[in-house]
Legacy VTK file of the C-alpha trace (Angstrom):
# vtk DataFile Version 3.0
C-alpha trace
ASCII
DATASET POLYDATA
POINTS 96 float
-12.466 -22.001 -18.428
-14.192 -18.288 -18.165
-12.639 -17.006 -14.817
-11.933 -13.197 -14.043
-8.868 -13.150 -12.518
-8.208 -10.089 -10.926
-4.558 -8.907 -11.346
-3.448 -7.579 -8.110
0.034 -7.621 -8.909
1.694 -5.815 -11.923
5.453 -6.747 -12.363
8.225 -6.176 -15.333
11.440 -7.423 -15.697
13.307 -5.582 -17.118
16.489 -8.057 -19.078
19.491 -7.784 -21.363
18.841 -10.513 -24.316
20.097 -13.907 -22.716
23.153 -13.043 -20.667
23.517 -15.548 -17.940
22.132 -13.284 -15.212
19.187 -12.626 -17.474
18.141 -16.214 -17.798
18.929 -16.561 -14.169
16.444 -13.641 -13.234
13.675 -14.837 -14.945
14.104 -18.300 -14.163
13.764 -16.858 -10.600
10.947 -14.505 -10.330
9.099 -17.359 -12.388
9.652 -19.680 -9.285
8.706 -16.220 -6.964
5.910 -15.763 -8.820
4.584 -19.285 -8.918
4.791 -20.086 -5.443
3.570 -16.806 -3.810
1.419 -15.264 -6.073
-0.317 -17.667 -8.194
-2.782 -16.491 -10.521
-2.376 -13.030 -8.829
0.126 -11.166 -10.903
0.717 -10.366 -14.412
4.338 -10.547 -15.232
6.118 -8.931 -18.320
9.703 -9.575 -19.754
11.246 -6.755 -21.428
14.493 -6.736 -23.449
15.852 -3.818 -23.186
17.709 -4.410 -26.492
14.147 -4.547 -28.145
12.337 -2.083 -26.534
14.862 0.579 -25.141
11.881 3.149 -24.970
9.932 1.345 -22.014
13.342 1.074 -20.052
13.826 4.445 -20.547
10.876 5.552 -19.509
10.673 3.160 -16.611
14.145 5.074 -15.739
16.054 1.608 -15.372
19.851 2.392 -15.431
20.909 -1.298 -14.627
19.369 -4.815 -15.597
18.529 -7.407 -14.617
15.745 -4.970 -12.922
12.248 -6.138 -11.580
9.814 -3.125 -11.269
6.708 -3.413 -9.535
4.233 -1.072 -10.932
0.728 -2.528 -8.758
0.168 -2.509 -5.790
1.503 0.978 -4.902
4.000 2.284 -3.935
6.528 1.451 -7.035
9.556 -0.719 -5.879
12.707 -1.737 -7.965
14.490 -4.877 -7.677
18.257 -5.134 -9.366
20.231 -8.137 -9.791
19.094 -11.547 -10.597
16.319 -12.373 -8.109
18.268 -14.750 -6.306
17.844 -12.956 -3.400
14.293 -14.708 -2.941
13.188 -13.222 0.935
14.635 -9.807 -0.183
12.364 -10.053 -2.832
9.651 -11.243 -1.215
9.680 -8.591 1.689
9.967 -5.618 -0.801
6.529 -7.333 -2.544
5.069 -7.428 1.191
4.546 -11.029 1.202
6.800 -11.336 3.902
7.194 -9.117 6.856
10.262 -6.757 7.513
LINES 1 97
96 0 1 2 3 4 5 6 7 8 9 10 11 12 13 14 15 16 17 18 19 20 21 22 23 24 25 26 27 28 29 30 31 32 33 34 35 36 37 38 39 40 41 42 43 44 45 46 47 48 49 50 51 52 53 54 55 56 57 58 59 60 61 62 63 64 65 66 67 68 69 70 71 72 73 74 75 76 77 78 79 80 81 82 83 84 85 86 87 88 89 90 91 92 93 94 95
């Protein structure tokens, strides 16, 4: 199926190999993702144990982190996205 999707949300998650609150994160902003933004973001994992440059340069001090680069302005998320309307107020898909 030839559909252009346009990406209006760009988000990484930043994680620390498969600690429990790792697994937990993404398992969550999955779920997030899923439900409120289907087939309207673009999601990347990062171990920060494989690629310690892109955490760095992202200037994450603690993981799990979720970083949302698009829409502007950048937010950062830390913990392990339990905190679902937290989450989805700081992604302005619920109001404050």
């Amino acid at each position: 199926m030839s559909k252009s999707k346009a990406v209006e949300n760009v988000l990484r998650l930043y994680v620390a190999g498969t600690t429990p609150n790792s697994v937990r994160a993404i398992e969550n902003i999955k779920l997030i993702c899923e439900e409120y933004l289907e087939g309207r973001y673009d999601l990347e994992v990062i171990d920060i144990y494989q690629q310690p440059v892109l955490a760095k340069g992202d200037q994450i001090i603690a993981v799990p982190t979720l970083l949302r680069k698009l829409p502007t302005p950048l937010r950062k998320f830390v913990g392990d996205m339990s905190a679902t309307e937290r989450i989805l107020v700081g992604l302005d898909l619920r109001p404050k």
